[in-house]
C-alpha positions in Angstrom: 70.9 205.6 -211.1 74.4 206.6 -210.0 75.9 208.6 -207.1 79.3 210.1 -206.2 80.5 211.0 -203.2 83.6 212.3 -202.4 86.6 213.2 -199.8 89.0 211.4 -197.8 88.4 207.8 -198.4 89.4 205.6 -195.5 90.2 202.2 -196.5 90.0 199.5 -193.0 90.5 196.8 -195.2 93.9 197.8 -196.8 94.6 200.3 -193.9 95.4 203.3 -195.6 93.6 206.8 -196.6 93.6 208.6 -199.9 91.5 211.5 -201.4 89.1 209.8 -204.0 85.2 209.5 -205.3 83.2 207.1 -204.7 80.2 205.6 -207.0 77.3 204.3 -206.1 74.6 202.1 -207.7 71.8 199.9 -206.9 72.7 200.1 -203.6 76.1 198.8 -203.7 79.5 200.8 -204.4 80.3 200.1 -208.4 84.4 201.5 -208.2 86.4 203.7 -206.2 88.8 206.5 -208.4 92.1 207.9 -206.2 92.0 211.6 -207.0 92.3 214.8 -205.4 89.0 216.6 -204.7 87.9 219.6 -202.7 86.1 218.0 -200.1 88.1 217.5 -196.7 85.9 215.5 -194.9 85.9 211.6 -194.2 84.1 208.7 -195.6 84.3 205.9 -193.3 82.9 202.8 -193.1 79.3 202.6 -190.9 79.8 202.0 -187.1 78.9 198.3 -185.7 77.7 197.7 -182.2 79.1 194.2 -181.5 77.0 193.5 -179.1 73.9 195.4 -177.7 70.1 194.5 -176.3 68.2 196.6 -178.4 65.1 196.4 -175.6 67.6 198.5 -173.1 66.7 201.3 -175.4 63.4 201.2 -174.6 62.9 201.2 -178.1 61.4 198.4 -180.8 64.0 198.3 -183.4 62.7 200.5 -185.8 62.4 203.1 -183.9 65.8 202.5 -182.4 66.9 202.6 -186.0 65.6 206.0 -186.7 67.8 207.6 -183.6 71.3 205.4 -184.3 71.6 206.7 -187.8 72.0 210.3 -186.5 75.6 208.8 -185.2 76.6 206.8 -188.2 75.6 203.7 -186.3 74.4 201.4 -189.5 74.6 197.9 -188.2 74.1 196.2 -184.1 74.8 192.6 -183.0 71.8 192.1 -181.3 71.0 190.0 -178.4 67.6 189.7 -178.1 68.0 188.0 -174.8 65.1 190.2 -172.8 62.4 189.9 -175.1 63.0 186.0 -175.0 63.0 186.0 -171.5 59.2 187.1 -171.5 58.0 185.8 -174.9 60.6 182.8 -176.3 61.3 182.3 -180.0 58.1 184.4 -180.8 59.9 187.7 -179.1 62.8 186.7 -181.1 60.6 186.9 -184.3 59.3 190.2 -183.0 62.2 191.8 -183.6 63.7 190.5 -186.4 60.3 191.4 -188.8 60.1 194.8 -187.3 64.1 195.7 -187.7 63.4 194.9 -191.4 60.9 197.3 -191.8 63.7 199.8 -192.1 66.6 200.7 -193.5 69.1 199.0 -190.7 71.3 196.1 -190.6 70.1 193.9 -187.7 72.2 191.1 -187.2 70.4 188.8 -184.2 71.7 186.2 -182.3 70.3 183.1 -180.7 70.1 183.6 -176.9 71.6 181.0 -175.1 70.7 181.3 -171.5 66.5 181.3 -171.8 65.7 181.7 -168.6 69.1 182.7 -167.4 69.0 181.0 -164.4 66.9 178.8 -162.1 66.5 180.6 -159.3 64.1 183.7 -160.9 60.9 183.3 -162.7 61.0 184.4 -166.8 58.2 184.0 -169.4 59.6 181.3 -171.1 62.5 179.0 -172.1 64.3 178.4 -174.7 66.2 175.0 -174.8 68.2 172.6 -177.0 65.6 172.2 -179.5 64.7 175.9 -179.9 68.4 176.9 -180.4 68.1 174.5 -183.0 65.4 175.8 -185.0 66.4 179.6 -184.3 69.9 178.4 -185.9 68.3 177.6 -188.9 66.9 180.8 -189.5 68.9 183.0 -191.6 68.5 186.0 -189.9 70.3 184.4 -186.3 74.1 184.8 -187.1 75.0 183.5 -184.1 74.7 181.6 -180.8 74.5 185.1 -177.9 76.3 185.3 -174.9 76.8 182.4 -172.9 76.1 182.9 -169.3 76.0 180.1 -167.9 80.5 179.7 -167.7 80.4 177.2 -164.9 77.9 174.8 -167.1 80.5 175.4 -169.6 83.0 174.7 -167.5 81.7 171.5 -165.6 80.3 169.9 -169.1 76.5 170.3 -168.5 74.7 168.5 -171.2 72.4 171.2 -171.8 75.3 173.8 -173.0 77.3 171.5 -174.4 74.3 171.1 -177.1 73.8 173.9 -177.5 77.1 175.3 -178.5 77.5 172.0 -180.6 74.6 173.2 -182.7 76.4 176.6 -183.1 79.4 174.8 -184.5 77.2 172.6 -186.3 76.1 175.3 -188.2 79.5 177.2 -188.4 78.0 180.0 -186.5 80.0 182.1 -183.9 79.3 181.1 -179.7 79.0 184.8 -177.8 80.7 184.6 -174.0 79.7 186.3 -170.6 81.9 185.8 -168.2 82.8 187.9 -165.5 86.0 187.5 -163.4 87.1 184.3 -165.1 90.9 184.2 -165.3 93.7 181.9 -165.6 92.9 178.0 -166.4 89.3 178.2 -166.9 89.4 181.1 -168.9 91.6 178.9 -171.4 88.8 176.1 -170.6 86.0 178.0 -171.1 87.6 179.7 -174.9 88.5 176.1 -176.0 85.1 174.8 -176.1 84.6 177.3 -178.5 83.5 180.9 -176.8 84.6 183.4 -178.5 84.2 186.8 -177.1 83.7 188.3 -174.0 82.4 192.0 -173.0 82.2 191.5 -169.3 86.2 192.1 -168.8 85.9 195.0 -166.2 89.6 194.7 -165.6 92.6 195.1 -168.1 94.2 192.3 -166.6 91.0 190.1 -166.8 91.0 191.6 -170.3 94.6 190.7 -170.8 94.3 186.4 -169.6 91.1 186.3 -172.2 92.9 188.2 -175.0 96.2 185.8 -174.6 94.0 182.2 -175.0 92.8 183.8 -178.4 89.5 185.6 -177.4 87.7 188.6 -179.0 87.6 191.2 -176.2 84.7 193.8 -176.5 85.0 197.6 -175.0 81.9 198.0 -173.3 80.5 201.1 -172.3 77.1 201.6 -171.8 74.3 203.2 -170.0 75.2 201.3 -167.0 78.5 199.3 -167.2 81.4 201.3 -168.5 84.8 199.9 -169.2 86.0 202.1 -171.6 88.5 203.5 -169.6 89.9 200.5 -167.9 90.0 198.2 -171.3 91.3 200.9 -174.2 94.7 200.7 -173.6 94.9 197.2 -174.9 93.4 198.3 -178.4 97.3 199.3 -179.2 98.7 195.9 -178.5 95.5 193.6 -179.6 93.9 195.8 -182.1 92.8 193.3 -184.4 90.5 191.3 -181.1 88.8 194.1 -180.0 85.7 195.4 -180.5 83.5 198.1 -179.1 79.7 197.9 -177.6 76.9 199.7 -175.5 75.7 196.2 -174.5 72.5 198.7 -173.0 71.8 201.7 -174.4 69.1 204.1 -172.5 66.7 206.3 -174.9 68.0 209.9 -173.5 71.3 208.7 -174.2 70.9 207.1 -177.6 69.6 211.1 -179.0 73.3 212.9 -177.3 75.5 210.3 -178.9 76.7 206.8 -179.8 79.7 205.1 -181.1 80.6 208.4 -182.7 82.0 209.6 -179.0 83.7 206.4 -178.3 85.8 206.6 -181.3 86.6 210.2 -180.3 87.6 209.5 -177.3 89.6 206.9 -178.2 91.7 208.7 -180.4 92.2 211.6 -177.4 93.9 208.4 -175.7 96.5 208.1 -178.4 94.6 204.9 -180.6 95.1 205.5 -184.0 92.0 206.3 -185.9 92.4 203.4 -188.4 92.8 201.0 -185.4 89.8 202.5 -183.7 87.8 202.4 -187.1 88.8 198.5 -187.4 87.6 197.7 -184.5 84.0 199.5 -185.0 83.8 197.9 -188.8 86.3 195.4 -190.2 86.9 193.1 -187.0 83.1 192.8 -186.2 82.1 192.1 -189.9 84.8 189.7 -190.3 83.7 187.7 -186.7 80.3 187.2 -187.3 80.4 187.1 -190.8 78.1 189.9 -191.6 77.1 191.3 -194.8 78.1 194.7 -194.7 79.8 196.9 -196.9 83.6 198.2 -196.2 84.1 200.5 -198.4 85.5 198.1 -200.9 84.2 197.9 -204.7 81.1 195.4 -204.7 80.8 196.5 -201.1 77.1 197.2 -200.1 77.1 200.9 -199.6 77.1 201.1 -196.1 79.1 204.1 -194.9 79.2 207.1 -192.9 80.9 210.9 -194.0 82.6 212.5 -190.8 84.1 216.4 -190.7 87.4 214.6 -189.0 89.1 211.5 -187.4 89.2 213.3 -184.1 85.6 214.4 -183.5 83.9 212.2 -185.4 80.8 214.5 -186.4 78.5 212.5 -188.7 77.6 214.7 -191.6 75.7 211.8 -193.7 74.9 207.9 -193.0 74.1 205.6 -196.0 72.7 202.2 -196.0 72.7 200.3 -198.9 73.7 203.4 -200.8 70.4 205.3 -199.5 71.0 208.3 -197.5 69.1 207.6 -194.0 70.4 210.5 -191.8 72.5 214.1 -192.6 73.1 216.9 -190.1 71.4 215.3 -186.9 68.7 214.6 -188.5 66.7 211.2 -189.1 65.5 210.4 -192.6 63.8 206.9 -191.1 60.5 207.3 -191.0 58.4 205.7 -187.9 55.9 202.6 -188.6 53.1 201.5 -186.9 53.4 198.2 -184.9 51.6 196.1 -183.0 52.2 195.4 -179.1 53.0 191.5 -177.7 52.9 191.4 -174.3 53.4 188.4 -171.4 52.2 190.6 -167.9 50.3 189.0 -164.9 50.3 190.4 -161.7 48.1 192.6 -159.6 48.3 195.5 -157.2 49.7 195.1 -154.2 49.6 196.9 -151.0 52.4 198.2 -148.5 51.3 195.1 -146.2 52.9 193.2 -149.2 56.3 194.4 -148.4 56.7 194.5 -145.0 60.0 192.4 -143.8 60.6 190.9 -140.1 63.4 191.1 -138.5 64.6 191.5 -134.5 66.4 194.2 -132.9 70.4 193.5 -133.3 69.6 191.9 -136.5 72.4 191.8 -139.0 71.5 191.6 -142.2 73.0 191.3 -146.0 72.7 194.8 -147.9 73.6 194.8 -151.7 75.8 197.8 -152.2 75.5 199.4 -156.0 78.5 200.5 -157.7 78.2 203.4 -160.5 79.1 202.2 -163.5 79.5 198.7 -162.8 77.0 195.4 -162.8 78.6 193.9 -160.1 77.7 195.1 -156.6 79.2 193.9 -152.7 77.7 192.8 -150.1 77.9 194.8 -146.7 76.6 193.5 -143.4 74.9 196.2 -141.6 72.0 196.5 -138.2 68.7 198.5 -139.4 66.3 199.5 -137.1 63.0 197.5 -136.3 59.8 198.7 -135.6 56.8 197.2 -135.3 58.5 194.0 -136.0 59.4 195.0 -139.1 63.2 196.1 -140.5 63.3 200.1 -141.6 65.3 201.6 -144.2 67.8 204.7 -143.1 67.5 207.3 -145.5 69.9 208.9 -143.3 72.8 206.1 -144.2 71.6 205.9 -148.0 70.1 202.0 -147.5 67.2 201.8 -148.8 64.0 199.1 -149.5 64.5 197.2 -152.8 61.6 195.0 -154.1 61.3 192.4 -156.7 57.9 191.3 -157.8 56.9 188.5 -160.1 55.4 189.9 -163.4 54.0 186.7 -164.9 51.9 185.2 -162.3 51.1 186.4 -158.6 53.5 185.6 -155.8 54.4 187.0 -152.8 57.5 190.2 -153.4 61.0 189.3 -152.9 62.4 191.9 -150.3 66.0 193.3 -149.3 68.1 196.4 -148.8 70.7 198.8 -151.0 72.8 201.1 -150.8 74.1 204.1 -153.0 71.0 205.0 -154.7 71.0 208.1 -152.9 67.1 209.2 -153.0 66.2 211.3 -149.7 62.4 211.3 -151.3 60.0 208.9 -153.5 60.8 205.5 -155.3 61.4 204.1 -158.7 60.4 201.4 -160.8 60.7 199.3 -163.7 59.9 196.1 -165.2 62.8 196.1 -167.3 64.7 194.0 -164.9 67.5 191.8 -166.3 67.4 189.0 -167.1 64.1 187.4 -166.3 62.4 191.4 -166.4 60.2 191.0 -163.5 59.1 194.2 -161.2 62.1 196.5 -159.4 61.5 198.7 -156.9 63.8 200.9 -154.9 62.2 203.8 -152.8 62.9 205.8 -148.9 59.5 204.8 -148.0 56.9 201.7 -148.4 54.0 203.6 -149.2 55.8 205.7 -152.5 57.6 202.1 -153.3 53.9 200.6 -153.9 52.7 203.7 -156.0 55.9 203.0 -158.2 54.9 199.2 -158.5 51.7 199.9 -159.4 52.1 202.3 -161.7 54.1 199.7 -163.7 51.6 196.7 -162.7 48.6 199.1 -164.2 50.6 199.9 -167.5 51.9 195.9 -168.2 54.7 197.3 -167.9 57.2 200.5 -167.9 59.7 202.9 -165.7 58.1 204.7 -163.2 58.2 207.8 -160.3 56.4 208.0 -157.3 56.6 210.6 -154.3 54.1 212.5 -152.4 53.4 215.2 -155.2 53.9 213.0 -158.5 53.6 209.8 -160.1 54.4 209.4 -163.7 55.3 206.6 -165.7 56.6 205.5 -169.3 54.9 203.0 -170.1 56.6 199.9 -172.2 53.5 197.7 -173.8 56.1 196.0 -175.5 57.1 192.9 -173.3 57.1 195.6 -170.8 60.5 196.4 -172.2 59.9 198.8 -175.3 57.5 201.6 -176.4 56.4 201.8 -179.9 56.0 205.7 -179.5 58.5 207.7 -181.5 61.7 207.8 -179.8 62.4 211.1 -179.0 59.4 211.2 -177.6 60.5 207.9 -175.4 63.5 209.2 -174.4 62.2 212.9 -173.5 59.7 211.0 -171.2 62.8 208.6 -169.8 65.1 212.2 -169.3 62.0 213.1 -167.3 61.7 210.1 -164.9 66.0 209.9 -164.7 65.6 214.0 -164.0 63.1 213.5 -161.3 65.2 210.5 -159.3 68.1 212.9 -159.7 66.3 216.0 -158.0 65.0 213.7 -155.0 69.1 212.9 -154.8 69.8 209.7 -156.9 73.2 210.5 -156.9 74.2 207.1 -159.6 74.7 208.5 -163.2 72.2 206.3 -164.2 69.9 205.0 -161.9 66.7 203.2 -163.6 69.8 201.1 -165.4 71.7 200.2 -162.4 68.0 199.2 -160.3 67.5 196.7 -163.9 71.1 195.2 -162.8 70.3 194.4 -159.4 68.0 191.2 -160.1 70.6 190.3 -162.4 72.0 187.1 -161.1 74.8 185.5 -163.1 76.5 188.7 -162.2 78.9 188.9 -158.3 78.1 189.2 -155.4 74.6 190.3 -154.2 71.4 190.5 -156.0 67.6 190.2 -155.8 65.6 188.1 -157.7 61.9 187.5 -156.9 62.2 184.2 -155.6 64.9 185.8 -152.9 68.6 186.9 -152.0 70.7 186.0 -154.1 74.7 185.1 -153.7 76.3 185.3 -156.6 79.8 183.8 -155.5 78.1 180.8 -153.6 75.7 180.6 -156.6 72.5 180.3 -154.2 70.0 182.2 -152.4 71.5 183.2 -148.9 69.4 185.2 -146.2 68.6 188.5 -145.9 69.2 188.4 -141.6 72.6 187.0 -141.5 
């Protein structure tokens, strides 16, 4: 059976536009005829997230699906980097047989860094010989993000193998790595990275983009570069990209790539630039099998009212319509729940530090919008022999608790959260997605912890009149509720923090960053402080 569609036809691949019908059949787009017809809207190729962890939305894939359609999102290069950081190659399976349950293009990677580090505790590892098999599967198109720079830089054995069995099997090697500039950027590109989206500076951006590198526009939940990177799209338009790298549930139902290509044509970016870099240069990277708009193409594509606004009016996959007018036409599935959760309550005895009046001690200072954080050095007052937060100076108790076995918490202090009441927590925690807890006092920080310790997992709230929680039975990362639901019950939680005076734009995202090691300068993991320039634990009483 055939199909037409027609308007504005926007070519990437020849860069131009023209009025014109398309036809479709048996999925895939038969010919496109150049003629004028009434409709004035805009048929464009699908969006791609270059790189995203699909877990950040809370969501299984399917269900993740179902909301990204709504925004003409058709296609993510997924990282599915948290799930194998509780569950190994058999989380990676997870999500590759439940995104092909739908109609989605899921295009996974291998992830590289399995546990990330070795100075937090993660559910399993995945080494040289699993990155072999996973890069025999068909479904992994390429080796995800490598982390560990230095090892790449210093010629450890372990990631030299590894990225040897990416080009063994002519498959693209992901990068991660913040803040390198200058020689070992070069260094680190020529033994075969390929793309970065931790650039948080143009000028970081810039050394990267000169050695050869893709550069990818990150702007997510959490970290947002948008701002700071999209001025190089007009002078390096054909190595950029664009990606959420996290993507919270609340935010996923307002919008997606729709709004970054709207507001990077408000910045002066051509739309055909800004369309490349959301279709053609991804597809053409990582070698995926998506459709262009071209004849033969798989009809992947989405119909817009403008190149300015970007309202999606329809999204087809393969030629079958899955979303028009906001609306989903994805069906939810049933699925079933793999978990990797072992730890039990604890008390506010648990998480009492020591510490001596005069004490100086290391407190991790949050940034909105940013992974990394600074370290201040700051007194706190003692009593009982124990160090206090100050609600009064915005630094707070933050707790890390091991999720796979019990251990004793991993304590320390932040600042900006802003909370003058209650605590939150999560076991979405990157990478190795222990237990998180920031709160004003011990006894609401507890409630929060076990809220998530009785639900294996989830994002919770605690103060004296409510404790709630979203529970993630999923690796303790994802529901498999329908996601607006999820995300009504995550707005909830991020409305609550917000009322009790979180004053970060999103603050269960940036309490997941701060266990997050491989990223400067001060973070918790639940073995201890962590130092991310010195690249080892450091102590909390300087």
């Amino acid at each position: 059976m055939e199909h037409v569609i027609s308007g504005n036809v926007v070519d990437v691949v020849n860069q131009e536009i023209f009025s014109g019908e398309i036809t479709i059949k048996d999925g895939r787009i038969k010919h496109i005829i150049r003629r004028p017809v009434a409709r004035d809207t805009y048929i464009i190729p699908g969006f791609v997230d270059a790189h995203i962890h699909i877990e950040s939305s809370m969501l299984i894939p399917s269900e993740f699906a179902r909301l990204a359609v709504v925004h003409g999102t058709v296609a993510t290069v997924s990282d599915p980097h948290e799930i194998a950081n509780v569950l190994g190659t058999s989380g990676v399976k997870y999500m590759i047989e439940n995104g092909k349950k739908v109609p989605f293009k899921f295009y996974f990677g291998a992830p590289s860094c399995v546990p990330a580090t070795k100075f937090e505790t993660a559910g399993a590892e995945i080494g040289v010989t699993e990155i072999e098999e996973l890069m025999q599967w068909s479904e992994i198109k390429y080796l995800a993000e490598m982390m560990n720079f230095p090892g790449v830089l210093f010629g450890d054995p372990e990631v030299v193998a590894k990225i040897a069995i990416a080009k063994k099997y002519h498959k693209p090697v992901d990068g991660h790595a913040p803040g390198l500039r200058g020689d070992d950027a070069r260094r680190y590109i020529e033994a075969g990275i390929s793309t970065d989206h931790e650039c948080f500076t143009e000028g970081e951006a810039l050394d990267k983009l000169q050695f050869g590198m893709k550069i990818l526009i990150r702007e997510g939940s959490a970290a947002k570069n948008f701002e700071a990177l999209i001025p190089l799209m007009n002078t390096y338009p054909d190595q950029m990209m664009f990606c959420s790298d996290d993507k919270h549930p609340n935010e996923l139902v307002l919008g997606y790539l729709n709004n970054i290509a709207a507001r990077a044509v408000a910045k002066g970016i051509s739309p055909m630039k800004v369309l490349r870099a959301m279709s053609y240069n991804p597809v053409k990277h990582y070698g995926l099998d998506l459709g262009l708009l071209q004849p033969n193409d798989p009809a992947d594509f989405i119909e817009v009212n403008n190149l300015k606004e970007f309202r999606v009016l329809s999204t087809y996959i393969n030629g079958e319509l899955v979303a028009e007018n906001g609306k989903s036409v994805i069906e939810s599935i049933s699925e079933k729940v793999l978990n990797h959760f072992d730890s039990k309550m604890i008390s506010e005895n648990d998480i009492q530090v020591l510490g001596n009046a005069g004490d100086k001690v290391r407190i991790i200072e949050a940034l909105d919008g940013q992974l990394i954080t600074h370290e201040l050095i700051e007194e706190l007052e003692v009593k009982e022999g124990a160090l206090q937060s100050d609600v009064n100076r915005d630094i707070l108790k933050l707790v890390v608790i091991n999720r796979y076995r019990v251990a004793k918490p991993a304590i320390a202090f932040v600042k900006n959260f802003g909370l003058k009441q209650g605590a939150i927590a999560s076991s979405v925690a990157h990478d190795s997605h222990n237990i998180i807890a920031v709160g004003v006092n011990d006894m609401e920080i507890v409630q929060a912890i076990n809220l998530i310790i009785e639900s294996k997992g989830g994002v919770s709230w605690s103060d004296l009149k409510d404790q709630l929680v979203l529970s993630l039975p999923v690796a303790g990362l994802m529901s498999t509720e329908d996601g607006y639901e999820v995300a009504k019950k995550y707005a909830l939680l991020d409305e609550k923090s917000k009322k009790a005076g979180a004053t970060l734009a999103a603050p269960y995202m940036t309490l997941a960053f701060l266990a997050l090691l491989v990223i400067p300068e001060l973070k918790l993991s639940d073995k201890g402080l962590f130092d991310g320039k010195r690249f080892g634990f450091t102590s909390l009483v300087v």
